[in-house]
mmCIF file as gemmi writes it, N, C-alpha and C atoms, coordinates in Angstrom:
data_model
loop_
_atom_site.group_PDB
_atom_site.id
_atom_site.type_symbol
_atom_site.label_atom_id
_atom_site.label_alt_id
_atom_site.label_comp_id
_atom_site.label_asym_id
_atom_site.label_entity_id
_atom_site.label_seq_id
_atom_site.pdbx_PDB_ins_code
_atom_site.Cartn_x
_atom_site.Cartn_y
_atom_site.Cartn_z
_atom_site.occupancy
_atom_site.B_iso_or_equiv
_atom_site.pdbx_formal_charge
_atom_site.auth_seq_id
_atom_site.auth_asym_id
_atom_site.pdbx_PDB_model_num
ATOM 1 N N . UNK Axp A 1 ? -39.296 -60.661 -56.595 1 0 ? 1 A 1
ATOM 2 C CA . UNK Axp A 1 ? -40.442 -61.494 -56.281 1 0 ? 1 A 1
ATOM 3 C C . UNK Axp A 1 ? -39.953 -62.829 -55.752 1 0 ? 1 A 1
ATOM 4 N N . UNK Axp A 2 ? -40.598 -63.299 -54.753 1 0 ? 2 A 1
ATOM 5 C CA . UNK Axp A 2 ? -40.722 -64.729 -54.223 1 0 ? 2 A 1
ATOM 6 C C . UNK Axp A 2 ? -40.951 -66.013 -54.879 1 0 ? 2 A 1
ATOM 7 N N . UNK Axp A 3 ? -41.093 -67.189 -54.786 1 0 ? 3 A 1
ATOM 8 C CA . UNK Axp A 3 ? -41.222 -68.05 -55.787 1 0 ? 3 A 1
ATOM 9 C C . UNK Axp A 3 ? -42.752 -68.024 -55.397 1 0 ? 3 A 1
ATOM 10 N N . UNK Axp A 4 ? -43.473 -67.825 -54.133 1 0 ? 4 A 1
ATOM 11 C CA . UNK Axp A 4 ? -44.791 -67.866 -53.914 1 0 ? 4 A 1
ATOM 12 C C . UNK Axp A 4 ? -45.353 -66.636 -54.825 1 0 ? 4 A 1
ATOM 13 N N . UNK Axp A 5 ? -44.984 -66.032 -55.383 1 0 ? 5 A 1
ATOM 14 C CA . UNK Axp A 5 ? -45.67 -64.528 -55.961 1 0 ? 5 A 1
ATOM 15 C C . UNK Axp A 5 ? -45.648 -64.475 -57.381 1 0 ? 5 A 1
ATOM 16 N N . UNK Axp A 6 ? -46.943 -65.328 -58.442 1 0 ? 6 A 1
ATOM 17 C CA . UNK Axp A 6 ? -47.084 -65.297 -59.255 1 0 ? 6 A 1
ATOM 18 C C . UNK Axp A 6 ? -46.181 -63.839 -59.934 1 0 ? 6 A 1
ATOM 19 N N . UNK Axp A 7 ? -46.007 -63.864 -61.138 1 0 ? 7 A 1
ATOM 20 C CA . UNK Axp A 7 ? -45.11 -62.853 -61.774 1 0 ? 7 A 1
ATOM 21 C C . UNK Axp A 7 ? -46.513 -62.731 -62.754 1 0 ? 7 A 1
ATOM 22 N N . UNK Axp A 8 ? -46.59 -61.211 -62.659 1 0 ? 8 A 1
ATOM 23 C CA . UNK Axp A 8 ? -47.802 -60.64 -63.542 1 0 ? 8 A 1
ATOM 24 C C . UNK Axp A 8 ? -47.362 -59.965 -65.137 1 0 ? 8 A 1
ATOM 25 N N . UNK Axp A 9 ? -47.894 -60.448 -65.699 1 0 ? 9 A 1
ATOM 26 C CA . UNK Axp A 9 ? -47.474 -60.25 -67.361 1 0 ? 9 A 1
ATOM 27 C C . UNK Axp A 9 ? -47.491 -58.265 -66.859 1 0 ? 9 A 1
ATOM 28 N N . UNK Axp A 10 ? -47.272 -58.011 -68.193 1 0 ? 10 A 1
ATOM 29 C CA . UNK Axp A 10 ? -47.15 -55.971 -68.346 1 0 ? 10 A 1
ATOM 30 C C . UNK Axp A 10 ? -48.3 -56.16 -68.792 1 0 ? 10 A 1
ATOM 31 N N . UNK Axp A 11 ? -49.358 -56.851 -69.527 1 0 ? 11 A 1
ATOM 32 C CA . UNK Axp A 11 ? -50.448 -56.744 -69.738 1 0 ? 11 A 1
ATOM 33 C C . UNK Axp A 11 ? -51.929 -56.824 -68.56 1 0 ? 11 A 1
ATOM 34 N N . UNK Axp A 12 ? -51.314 -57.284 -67.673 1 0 ? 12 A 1
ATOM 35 C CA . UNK Axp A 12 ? -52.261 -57.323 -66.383 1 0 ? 12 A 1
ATOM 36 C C . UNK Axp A 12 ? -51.896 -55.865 -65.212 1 0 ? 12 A 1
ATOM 37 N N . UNK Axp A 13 ? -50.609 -55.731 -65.216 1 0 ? 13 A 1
ATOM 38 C CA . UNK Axp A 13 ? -50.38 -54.758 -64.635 1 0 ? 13 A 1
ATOM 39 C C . UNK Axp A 13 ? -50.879 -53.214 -65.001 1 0 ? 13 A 1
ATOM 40 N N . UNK Axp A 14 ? -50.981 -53.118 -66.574 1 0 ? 14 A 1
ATOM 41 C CA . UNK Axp A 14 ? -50.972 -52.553 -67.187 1 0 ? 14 A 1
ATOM 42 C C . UNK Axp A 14 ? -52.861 -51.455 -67.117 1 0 ? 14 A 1
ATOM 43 N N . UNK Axp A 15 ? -53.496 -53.161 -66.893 1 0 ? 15 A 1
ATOM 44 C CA . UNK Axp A 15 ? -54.741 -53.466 -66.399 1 0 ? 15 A 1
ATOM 45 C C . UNK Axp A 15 ? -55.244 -52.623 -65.13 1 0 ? 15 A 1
ATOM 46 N N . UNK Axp A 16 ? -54.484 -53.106 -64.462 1 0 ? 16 A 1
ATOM 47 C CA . UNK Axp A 16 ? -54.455 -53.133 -62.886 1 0 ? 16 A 1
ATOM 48 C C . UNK Axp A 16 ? -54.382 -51.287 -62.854 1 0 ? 16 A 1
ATOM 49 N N . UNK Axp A 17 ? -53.681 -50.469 -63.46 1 0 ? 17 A 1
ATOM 50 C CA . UNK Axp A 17 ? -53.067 -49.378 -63.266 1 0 ? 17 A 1
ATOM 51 C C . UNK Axp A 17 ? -54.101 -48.609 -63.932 1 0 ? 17 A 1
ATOM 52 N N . UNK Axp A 18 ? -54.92 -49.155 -65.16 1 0 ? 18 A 1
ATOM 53 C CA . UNK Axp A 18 ? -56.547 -48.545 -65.975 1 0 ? 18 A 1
ATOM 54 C C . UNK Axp A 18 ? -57.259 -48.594 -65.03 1 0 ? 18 A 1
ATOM 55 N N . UNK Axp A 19 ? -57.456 -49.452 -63.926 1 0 ? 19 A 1
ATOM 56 C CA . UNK Axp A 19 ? -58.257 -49.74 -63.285 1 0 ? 19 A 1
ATOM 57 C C . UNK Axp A 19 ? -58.3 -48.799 -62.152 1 0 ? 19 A 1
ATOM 58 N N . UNK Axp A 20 ? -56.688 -48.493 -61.372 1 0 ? 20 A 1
ATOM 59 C CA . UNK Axp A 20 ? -56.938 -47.847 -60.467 1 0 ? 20 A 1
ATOM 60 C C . UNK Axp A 20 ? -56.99 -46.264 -61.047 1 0 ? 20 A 1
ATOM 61 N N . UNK Axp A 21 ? -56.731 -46.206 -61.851 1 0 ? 21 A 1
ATOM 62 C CA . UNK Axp A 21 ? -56.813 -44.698 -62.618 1 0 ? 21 A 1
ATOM 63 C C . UNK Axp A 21 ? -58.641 -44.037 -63.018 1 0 ? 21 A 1
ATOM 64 N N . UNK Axp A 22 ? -58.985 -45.322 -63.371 1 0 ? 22 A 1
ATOM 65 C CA . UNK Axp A 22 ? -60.454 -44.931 -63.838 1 0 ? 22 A 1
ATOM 66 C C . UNK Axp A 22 ? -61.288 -45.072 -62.204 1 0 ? 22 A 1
ATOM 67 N N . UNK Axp A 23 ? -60.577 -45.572 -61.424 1 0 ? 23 A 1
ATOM 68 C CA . UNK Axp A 23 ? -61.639 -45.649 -60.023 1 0 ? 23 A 1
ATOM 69 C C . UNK Axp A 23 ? -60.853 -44.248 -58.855 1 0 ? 23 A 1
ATOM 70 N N . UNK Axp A 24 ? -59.652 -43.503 -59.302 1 0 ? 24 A 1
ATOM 71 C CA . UNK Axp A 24 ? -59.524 -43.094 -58.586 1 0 ? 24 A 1
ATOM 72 C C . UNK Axp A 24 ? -60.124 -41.82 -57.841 1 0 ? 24 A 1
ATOM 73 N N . UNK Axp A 25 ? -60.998 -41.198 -59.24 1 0 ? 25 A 1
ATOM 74 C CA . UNK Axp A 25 ? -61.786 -39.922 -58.954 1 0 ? 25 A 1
ATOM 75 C C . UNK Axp A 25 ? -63.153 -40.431 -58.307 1 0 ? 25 A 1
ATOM 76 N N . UNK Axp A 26 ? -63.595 -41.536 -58.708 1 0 ? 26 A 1
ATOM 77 C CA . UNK Axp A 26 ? -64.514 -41.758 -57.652 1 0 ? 26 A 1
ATOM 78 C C . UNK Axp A 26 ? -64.25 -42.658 -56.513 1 0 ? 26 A 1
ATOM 79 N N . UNK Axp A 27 ? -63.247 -43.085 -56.366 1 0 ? 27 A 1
ATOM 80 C CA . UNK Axp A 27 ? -63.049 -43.024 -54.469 1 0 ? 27 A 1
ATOM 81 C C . UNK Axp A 27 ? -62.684 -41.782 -53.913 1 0 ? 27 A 1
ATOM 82 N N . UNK Axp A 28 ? -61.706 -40.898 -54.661 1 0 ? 28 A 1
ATOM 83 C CA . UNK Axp A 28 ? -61.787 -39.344 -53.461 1 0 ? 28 A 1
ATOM 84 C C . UNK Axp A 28 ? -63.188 -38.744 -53.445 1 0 ? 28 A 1
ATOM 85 N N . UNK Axp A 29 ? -63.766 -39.076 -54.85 1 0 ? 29 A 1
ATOM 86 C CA . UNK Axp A 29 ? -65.511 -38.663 -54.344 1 0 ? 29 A 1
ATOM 87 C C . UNK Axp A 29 ? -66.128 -39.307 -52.946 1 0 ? 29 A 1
ATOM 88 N N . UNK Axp A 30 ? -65.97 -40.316 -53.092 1 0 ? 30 A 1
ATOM 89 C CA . UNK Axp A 30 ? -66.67 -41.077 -51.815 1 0 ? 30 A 1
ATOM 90 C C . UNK Axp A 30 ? -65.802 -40.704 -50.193 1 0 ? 30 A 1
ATOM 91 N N . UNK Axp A 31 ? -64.37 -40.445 -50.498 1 0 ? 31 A 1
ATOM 92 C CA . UNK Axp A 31 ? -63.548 -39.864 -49.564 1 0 ? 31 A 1
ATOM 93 C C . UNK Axp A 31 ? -64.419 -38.705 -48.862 1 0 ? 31 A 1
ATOM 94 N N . UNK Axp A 32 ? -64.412 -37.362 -49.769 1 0 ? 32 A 1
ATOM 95 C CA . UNK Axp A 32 ? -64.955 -36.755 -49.554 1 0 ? 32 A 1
ATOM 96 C C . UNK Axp A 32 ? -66.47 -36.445 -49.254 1 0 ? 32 A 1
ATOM 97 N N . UNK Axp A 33 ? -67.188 -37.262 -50.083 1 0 ? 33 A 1
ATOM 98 C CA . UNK Axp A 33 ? -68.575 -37.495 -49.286 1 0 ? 33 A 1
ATOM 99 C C . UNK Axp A 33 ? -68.633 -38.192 -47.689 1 0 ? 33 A 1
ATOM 100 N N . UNK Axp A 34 ? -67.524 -39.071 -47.633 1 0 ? 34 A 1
ATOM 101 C CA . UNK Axp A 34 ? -67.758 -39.771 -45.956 1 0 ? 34 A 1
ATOM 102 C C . UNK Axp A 34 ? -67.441 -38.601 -45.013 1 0 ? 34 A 1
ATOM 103 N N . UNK Axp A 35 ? -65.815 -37.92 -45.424 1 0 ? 35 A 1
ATOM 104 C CA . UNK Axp A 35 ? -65.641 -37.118 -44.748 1 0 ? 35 A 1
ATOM 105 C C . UNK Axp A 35 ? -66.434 -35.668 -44.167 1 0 ? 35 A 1
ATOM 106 N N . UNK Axp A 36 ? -67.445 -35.11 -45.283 1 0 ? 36 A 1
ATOM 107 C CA . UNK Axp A 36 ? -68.543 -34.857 -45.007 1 0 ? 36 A 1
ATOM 108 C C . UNK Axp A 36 ? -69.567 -34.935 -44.27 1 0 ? 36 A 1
ATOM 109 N N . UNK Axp A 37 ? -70.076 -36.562 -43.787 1 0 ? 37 A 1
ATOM 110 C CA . UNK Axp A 37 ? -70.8 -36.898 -43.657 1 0 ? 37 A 1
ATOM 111 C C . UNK Axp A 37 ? -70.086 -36.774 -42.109 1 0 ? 37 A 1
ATOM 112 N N . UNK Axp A 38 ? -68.97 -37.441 -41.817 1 0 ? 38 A 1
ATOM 113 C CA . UNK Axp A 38 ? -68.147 -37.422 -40.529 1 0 ? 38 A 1
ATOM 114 C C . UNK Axp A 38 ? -68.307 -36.125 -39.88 1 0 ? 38 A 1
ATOM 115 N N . UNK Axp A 39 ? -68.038 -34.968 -40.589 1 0 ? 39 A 1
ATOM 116 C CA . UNK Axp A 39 ? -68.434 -33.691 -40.18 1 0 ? 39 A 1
ATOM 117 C C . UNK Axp A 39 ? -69.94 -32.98 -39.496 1 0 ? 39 A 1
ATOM 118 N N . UNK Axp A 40 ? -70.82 -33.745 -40.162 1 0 ? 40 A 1
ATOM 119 C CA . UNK Axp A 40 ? -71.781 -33.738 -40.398 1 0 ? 40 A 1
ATOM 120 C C . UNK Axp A 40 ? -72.024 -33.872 -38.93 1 0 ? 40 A 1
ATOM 121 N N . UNK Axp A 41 ? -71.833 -35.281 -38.813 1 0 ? 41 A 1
ATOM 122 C CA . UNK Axp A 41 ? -72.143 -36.533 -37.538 1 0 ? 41 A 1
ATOM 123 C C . UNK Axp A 41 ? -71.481 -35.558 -36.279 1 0 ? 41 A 1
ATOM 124 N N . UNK Axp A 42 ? -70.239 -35.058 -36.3 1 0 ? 42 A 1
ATOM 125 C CA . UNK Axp A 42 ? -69.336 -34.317 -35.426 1 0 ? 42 A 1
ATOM 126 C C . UNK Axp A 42 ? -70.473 -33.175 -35.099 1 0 ? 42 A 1
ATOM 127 N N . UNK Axp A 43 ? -70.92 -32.617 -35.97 1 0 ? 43 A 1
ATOM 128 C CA . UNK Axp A 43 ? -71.771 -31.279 -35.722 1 0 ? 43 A 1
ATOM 129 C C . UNK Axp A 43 ? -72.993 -31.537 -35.246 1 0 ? 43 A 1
ATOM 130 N N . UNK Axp A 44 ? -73.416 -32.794 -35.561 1 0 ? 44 A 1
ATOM 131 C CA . UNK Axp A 44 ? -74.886 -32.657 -34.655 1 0 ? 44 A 1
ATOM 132 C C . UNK Axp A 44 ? -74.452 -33.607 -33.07 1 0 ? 44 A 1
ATOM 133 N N . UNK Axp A 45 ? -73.444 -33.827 -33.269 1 0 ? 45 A 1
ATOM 134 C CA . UNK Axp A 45 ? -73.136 -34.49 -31.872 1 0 ? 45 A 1
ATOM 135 C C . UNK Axp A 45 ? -72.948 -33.418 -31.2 1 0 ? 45 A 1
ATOM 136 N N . UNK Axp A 46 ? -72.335 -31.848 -31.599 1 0 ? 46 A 1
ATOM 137 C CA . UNK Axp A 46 ? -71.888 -30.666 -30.943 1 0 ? 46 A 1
ATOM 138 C C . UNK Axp A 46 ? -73.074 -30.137 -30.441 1 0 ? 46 A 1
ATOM 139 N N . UNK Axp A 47 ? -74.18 -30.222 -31.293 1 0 ? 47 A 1
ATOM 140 C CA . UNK Axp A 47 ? -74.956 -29.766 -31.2 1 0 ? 47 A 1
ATOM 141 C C . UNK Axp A 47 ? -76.197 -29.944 -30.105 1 0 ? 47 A 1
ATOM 142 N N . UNK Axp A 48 ? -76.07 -31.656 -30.318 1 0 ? 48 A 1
ATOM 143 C CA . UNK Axp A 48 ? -76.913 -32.272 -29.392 1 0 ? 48 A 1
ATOM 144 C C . UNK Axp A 48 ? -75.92 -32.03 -27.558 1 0 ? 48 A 1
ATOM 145 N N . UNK Axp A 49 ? -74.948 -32.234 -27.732 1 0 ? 49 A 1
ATOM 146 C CA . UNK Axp A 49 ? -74.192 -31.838 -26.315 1 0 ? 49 A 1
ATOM 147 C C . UNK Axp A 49 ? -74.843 -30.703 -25.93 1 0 ? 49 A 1
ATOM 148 N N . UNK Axp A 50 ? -74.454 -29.613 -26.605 1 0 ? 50 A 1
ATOM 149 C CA . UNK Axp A 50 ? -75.35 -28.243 -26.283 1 0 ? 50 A 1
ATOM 150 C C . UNK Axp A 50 ? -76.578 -28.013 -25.725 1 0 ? 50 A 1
ATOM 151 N N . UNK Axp A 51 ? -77.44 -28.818 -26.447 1 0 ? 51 A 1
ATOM 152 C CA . UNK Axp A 51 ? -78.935 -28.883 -26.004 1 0 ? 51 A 1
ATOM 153 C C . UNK Axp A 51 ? -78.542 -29.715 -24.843 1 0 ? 51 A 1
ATOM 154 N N . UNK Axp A 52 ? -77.801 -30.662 -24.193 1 0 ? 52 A 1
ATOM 155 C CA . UNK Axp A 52 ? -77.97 -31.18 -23.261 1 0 ? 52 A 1
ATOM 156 C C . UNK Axp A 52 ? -77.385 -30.074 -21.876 1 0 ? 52 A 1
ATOM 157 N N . UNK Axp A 53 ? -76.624 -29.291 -22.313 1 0 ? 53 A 1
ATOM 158 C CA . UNK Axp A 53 ? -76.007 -28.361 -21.142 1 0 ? 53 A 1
ATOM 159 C C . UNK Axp A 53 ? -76.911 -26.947 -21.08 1 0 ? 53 A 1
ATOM 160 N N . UNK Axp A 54 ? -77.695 -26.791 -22.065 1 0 ? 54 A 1
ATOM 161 C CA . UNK Axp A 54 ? -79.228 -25.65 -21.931 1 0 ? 54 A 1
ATOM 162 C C . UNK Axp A 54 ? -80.255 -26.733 -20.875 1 0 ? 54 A 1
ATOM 163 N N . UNK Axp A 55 ? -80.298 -27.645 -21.416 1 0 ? 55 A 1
ATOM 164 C CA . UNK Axp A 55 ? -81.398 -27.976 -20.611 1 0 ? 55 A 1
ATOM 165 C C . UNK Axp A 55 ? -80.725 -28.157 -19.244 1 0 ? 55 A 1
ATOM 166 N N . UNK Axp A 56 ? -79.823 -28.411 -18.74 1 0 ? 56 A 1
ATOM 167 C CA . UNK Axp A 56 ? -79.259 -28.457 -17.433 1 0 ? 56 A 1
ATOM 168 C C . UNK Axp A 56 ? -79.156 -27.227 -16.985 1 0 ? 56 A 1
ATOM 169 N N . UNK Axp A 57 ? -78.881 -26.386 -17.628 1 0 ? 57 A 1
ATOM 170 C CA . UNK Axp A 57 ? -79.067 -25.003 -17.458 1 0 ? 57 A 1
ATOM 171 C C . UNK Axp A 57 ? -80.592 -24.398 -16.678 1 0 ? 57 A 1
ATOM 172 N N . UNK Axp A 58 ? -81.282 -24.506 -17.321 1 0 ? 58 A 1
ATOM 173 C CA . UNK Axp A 58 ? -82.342 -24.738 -17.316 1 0 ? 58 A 1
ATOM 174 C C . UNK Axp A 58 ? -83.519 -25.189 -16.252 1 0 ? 58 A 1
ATOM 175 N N . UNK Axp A 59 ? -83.277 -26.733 -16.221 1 0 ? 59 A 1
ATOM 176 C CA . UNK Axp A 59 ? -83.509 -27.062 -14.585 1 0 ? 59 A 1
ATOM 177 C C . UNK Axp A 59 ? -82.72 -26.291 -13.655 1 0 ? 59 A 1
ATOM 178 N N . UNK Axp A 60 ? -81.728 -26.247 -13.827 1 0 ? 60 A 1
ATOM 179 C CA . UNK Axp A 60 ? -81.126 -25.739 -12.678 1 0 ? 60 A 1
ATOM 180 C C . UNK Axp A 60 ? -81.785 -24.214 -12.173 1 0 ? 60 A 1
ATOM 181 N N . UNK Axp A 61 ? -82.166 -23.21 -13.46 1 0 ? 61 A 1
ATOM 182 C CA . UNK Axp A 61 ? -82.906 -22.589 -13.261 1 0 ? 61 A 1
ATOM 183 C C . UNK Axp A 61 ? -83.751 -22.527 -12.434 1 0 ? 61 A 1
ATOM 184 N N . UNK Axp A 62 ? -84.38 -23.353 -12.626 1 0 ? 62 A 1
ATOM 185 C CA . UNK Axp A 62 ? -85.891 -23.987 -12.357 1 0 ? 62 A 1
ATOM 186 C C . UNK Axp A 62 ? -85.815 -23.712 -10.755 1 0 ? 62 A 1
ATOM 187 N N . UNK Axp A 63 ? -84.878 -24.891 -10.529 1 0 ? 63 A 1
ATOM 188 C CA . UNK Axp A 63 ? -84.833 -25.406 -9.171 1 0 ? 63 A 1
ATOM 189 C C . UNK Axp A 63 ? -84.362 -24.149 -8.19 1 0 ? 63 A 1
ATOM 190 N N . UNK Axp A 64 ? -83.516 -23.506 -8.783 1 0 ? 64 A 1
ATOM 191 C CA . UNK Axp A 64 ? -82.895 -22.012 -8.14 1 0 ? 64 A 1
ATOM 192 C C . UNK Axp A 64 ? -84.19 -20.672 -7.762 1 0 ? 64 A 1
ATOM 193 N N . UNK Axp A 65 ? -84.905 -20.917 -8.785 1 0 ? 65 A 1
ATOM 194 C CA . UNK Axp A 65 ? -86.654 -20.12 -9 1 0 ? 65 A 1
ATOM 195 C C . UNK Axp A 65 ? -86.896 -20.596 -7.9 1 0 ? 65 A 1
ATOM 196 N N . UNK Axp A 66 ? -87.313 -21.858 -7.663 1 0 ? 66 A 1
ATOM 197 C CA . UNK Axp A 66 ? -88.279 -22.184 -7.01 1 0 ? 66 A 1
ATOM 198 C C . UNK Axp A 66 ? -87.808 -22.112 -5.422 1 0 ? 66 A 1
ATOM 199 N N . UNK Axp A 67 ? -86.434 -22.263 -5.045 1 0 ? 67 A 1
ATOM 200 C CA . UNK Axp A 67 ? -85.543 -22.145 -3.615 1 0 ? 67 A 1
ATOM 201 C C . UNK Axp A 67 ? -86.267 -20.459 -3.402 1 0 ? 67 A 1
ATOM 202 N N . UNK Axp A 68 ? -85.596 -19.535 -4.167 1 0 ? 68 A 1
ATOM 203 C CA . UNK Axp A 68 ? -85.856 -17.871 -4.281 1 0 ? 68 A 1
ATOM 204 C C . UNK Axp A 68 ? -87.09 -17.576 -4.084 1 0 ? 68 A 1
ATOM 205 N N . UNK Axp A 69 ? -88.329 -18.428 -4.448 1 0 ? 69 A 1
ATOM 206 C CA . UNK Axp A 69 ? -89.85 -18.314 -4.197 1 0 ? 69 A 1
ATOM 207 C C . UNK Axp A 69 ? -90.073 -18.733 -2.712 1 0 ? 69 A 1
ATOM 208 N N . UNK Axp A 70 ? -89.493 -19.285 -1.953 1 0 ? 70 A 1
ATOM 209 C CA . UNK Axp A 70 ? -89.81 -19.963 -0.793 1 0 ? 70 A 1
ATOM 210 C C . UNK Axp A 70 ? -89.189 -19.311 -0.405 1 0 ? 70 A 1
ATOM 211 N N . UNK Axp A 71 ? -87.873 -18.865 -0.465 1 0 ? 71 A 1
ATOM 212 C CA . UNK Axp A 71 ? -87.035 -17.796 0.844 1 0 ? 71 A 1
ATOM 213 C C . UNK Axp A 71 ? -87.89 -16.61 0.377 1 0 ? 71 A 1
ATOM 214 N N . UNK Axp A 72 ? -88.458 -16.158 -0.378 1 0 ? 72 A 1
ATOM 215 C CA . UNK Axp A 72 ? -89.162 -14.888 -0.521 1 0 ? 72 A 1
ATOM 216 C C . UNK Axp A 72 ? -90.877 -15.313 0.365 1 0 ? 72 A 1
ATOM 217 N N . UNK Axp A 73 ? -91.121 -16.294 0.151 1 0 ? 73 A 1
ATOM 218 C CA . UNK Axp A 73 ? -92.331 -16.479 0.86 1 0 ? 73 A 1
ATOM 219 C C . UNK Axp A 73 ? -92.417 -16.145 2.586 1 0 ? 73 A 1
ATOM 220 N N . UNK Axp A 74 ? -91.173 -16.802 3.001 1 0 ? 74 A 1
ATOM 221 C CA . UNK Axp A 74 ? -90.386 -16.788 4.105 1 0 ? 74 A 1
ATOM 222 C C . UNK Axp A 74 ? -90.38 -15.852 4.76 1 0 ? 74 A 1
ATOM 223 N N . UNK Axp A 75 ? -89.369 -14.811 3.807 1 0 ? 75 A 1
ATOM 224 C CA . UNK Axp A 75 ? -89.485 -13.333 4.825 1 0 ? 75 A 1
ATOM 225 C C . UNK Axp A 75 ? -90.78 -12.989 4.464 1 0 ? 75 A 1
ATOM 226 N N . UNK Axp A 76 ? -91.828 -12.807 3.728 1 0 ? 76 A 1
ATOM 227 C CA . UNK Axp A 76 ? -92.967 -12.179 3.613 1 0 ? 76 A 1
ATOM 228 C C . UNK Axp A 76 ? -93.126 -12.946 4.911 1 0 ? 76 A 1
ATOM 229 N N . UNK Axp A 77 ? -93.934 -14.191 5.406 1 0 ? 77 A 1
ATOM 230 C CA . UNK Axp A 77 ? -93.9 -14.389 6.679 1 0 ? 77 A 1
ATOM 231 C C . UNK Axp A 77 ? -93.361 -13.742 7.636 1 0 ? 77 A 1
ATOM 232 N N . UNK Axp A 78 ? -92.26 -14.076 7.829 1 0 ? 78 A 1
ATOM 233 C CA . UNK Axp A 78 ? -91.599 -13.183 8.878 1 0 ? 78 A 1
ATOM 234 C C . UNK Axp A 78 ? -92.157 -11.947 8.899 1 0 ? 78 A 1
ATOM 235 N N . UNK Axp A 79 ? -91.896 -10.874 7.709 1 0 ? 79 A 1
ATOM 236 C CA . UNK Axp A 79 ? -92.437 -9.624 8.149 1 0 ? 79 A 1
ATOM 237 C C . UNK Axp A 79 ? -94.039 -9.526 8.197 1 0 ? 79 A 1
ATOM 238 N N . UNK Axp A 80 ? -95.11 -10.769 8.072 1 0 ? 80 A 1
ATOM 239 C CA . UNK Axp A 80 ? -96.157 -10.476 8.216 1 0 ? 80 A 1
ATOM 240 C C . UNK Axp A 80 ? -96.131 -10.788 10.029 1 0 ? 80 A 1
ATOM 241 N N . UNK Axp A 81 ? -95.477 -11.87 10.477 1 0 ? 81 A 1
ATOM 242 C CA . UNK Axp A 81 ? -95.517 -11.885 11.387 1 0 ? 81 A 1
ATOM 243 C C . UNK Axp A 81 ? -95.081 -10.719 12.373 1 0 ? 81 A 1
ATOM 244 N N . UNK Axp A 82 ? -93.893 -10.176 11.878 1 0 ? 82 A 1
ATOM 245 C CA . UNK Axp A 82 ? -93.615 -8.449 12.807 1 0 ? 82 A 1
ATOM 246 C C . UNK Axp A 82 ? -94.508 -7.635 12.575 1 0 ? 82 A 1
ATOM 247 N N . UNK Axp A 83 ? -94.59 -7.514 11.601 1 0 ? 83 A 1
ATOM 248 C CA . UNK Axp A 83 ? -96.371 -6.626 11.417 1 0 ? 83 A 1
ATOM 249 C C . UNK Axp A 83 ? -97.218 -6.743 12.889 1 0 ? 83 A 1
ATOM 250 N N . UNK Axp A 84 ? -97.496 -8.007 12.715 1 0 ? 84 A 1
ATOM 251 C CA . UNK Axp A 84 ? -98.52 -8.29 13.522 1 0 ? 84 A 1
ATOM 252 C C . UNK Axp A 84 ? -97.967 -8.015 15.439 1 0 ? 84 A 1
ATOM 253 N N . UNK Axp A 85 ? -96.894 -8.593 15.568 1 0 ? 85 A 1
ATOM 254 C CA . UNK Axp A 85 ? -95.937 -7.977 16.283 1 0 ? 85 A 1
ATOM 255 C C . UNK Axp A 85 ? -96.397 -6.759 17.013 1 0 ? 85 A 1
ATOM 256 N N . UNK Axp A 86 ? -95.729 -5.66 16.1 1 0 ? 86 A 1
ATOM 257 C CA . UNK Axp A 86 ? -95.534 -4.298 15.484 1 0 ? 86 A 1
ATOM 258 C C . UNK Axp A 86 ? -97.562 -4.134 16.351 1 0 ? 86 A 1
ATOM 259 N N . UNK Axp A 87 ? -98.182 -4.317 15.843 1 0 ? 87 A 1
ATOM 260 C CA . UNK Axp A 87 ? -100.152 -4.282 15.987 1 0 ? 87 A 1
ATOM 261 C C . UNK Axp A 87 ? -99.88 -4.523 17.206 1 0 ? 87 A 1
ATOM 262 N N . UNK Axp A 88 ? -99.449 -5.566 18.229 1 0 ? 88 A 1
ATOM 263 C CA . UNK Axp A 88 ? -100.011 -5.98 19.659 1 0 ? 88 A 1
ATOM 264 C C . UNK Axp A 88 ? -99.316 -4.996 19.984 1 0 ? 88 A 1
ATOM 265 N N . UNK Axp A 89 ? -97.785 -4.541 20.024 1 0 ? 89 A 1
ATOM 266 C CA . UNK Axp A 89 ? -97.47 -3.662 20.558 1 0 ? 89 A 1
ATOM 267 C C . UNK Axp A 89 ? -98.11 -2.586 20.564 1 0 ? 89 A 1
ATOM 268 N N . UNK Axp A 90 ? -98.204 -1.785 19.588 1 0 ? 90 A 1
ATOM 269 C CA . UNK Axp A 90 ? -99.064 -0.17 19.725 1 0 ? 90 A 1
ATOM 270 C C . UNK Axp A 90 ? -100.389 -0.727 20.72 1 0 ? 90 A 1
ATOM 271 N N . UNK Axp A 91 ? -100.911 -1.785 20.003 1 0 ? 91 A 1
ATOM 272 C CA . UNK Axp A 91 ? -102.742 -1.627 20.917 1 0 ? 91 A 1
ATOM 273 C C . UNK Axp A 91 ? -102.12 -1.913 22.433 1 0 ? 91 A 1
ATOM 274 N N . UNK Axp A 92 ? -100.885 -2.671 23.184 1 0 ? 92 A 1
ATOM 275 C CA . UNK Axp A 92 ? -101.071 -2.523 24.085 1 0 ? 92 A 1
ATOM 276 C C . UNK Axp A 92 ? -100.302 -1.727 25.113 1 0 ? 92 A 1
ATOM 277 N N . UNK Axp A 93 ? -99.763 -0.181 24.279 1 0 ? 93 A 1
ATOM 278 C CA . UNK Axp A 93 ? -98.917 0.621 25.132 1 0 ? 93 A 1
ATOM 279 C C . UNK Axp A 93 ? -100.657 1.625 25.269 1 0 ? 93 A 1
């Protein structure tokens, strides 16, 4: 010890060592409850990511539907238009 470093009787140390003995089962309790809780926090963060890449999923869906509805509208056009086509020709051979 230093001359700055009070010198602790065996009766304080002694103290000191009841003390960390009687607190040590409930700090690994609390260890283990945070670490828990950390887990916890980890899993709904996993979770919430997830829901964010369904719903992107999702729209994207959406938006892919709705392209596929218009190119399908499209050729229906088109072939209503050969149809019709298809009609002037026969009526005018």
């Amino acid at each position: 010890q230093n001359a700055y470093t009070p010198k602790l009787s065996s009766n304080t140390q002694e103290n000191i060592m009841v003390l960390t003995n009687g607190e040590r089962g409930k700090h690994q309790e609390l260890l283990q409850k945070n670490d828990k809780e950390c887990d916890e926090v980890l899993e709904i963060k996993q979770i919430e990511f997830e829901q964010r890449l369904i719903i992107q999923r999702m729209v994207h869906l959406e938006v892919e539907k709705e392209r596929l509805k218009n190119l399908l509208n499209a050729l229906k056009s088109l072939g209503s238009d050969d149809d019709d086509d298809d009609d002037q020709c026969v009526q005018t051979n």
